[in-house]
Structures are given as structure tokens and as C-alpha cells.
N, C-alpha and C positions, 0 to 999 in steps of 0.2 A: 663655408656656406655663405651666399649673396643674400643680399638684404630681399634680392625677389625671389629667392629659392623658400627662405623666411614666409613672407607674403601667402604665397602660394598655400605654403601648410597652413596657415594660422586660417586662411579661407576656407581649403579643405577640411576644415574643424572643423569649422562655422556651418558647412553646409551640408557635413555628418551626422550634428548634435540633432535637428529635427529628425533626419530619417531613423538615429537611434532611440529620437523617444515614440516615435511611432511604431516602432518594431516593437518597444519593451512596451506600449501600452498592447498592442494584440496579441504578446504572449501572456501580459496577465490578467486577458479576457475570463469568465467564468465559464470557458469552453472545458477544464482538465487540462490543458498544459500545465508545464510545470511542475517541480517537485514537490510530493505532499508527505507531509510526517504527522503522523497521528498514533491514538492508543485508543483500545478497545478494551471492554468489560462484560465477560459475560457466564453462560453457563455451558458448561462442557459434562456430556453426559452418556457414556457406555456401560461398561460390563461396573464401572464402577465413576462416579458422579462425583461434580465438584463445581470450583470457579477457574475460569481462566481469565490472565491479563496478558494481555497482547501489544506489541508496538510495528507499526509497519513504515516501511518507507516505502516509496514509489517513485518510477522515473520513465518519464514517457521515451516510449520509442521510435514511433510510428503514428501517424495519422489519415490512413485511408480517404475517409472523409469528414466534412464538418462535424459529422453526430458521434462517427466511433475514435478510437485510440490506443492501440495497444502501447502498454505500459508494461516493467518490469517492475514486480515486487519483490520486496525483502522483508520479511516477517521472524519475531526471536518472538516468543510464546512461555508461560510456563500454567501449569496448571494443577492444581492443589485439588486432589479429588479423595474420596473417601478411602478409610484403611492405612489412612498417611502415607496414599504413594503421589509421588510428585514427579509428573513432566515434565522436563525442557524441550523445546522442537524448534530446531531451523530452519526454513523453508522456502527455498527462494518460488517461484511461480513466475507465469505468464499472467495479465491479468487485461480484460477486454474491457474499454470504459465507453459508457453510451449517454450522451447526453440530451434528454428528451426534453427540455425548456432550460430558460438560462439559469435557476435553482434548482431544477431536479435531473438526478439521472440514476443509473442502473449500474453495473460491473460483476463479473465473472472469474473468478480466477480457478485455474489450473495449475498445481504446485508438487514440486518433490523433494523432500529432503532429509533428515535425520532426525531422531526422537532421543531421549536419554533419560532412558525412566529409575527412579529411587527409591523402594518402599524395603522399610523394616532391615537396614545392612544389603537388601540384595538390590543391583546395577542391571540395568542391561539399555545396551544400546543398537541402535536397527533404522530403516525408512520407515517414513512417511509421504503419503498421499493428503492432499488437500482437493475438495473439489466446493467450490464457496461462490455463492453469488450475494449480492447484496443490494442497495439502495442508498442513496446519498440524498440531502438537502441541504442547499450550496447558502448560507447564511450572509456573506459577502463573500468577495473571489479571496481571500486569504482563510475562511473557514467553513469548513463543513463537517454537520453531523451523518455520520453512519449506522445503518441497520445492515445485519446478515447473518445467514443461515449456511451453514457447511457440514461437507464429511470428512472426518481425518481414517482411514485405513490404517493401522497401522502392523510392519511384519517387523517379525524377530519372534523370541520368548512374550513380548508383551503382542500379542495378535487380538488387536481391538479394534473396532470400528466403530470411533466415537462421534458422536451429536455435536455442536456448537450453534450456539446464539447468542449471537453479541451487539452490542450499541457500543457507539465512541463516537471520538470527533479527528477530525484530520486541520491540520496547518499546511498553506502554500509556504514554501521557503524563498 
């Protein structure tokens, strides 16, 4: 390699490094880019009642335009309801995010995936439905607190269509 082939890259550095940090400052604009990891706490409530603790990840996909964002979620659940039966659920989702001011916004998900429910020796395992929307308050662009309301369907032996309301908080990565 020439000492001007040299040159040339150490320039092309030089006149990379602004345009990369003006890229990474408007991806971690408080618009929802970016990936967010959070846990949630709340109450979970059908044919039989409890709490659930939740952890979700998320990962944008798409952004139509400035205000929406479809995102993929990934959600592991478990939830300790009454009669000592205890559910695990996996659930991946679609999830629509809307940002109405630069603190606050809305989201929607739509989700399908697997339950494994435990009470008293007996197992059973089967889908679930998620249909959840929620509410954010964006505290700085690496946190926000969450509010939501959903319904889980659930088929197999365990055929329950339960409540949730939950608060948490979510982390940018």
C-alpha cells in the first residue's frame, strides 16, 4: 500500500466520523427507534387471578412515517394466579408504535404464541393470543415508563380468556 492510498483512508475516516455521529444522534432521537428492553408488573385476571411479571424486548422494523413504527416484540411472561396454577407464555407479536409528542406515545400489539400452564402435578401446554395496547412516558431517550391493558385468549385444556394491567419501565439499548 502507497503512502497516498494511506492518506486517502485516514481522510475518508475523518470525513465519516461526523456523518456517523449525526446518523447515531437521529437514531437515538426520542422518536422509538431503536432497541428497547423493559419489565412489566401487574395483574392478571380470568376464570382464576393473580400477578404477572413480564420482560419484553423490542426491535423496530419499519417506519411509515414520523409518528408510527412498526416494531417486533418478544415477550417471556409468567404468572402466579390463584389455586397455585402457574403460567409461562411465549409470545412473539407485531407491535404498532405512535408517537404523539416527544415524551409521550401510544402502542398496540398483536401477538401469538405458546402457554405452559402447572397447577397441582397436572401440565398442559397449548396457544395463545395477545391483543394489548398501551401508553408510554418517554423520561429521557434511554427510558421510559409504561401503562397497559390486554387480552390473552387462551386454547388447549387451559381455555381461558384472561385480563392484564400492567406498569413497567422499558431501557434503550
Amino acid at each position: 500500500m502507497t503512502s497516498r492510498s494511506i492518506t486517502g483512508l485516514v481522510l475518508a475516516a475523518l470525513l465519516a466520523v461526523p456523518a456517523a455521529a449525526q446518523a447515531q444522534s437521529k437514531s437515538g432521537s426520542s422518536s422509538g427507534s431503536g432497541i428497547w428492553l423493559g419489565g412489566l408488573f401487574g395483574l392478571e385476571s380470568g376464570e382464576e387471578s393473580g400477578a404477572q411479571l413480564r420482560f419484553d424486548a423490542e426491535v423496530p422494523i419499519a417506519r411509515p412515517n414520523p409518528t408510527l413504527q412498526l416494531a417486533g416484540a418478544g415477550t417471556l411472561s409468567y404468572a402466579w394466579l390463584s389455586n397455585d396454577r402457574g403460567v409461562f407464555e411465549i409470545v412473539p407479536s407485531a407491535r404498532l408504535n405512535w408517537t404523539g409528542s416527544r415524551q409521550f406515545g401510544a402502542y398496540g400489539d398483536i401477538g401469538l404464541g405458546l402457554y405452559h400452564l402447572s397447577q397441582h402435578g397436572f401440565d398442559d401446554t397449548g396457544a395463545t393470543m395477545r391483543f394489548m395496547g398501551g401508553a408510554w412516558y418517554e423520561m429521557s431517550p434511554t427510558v421510559r415508563f409504561v401503562g397497559e391493558i390486554g387480552l390473552h385468549p387462551h386454547f388447549g385444556d387451559y381455555d381461558d380468556t384472561t385480563f392484564t394491567l400492567m406498569v413497567g419501565a422499558k431501557f434503550r439499548i
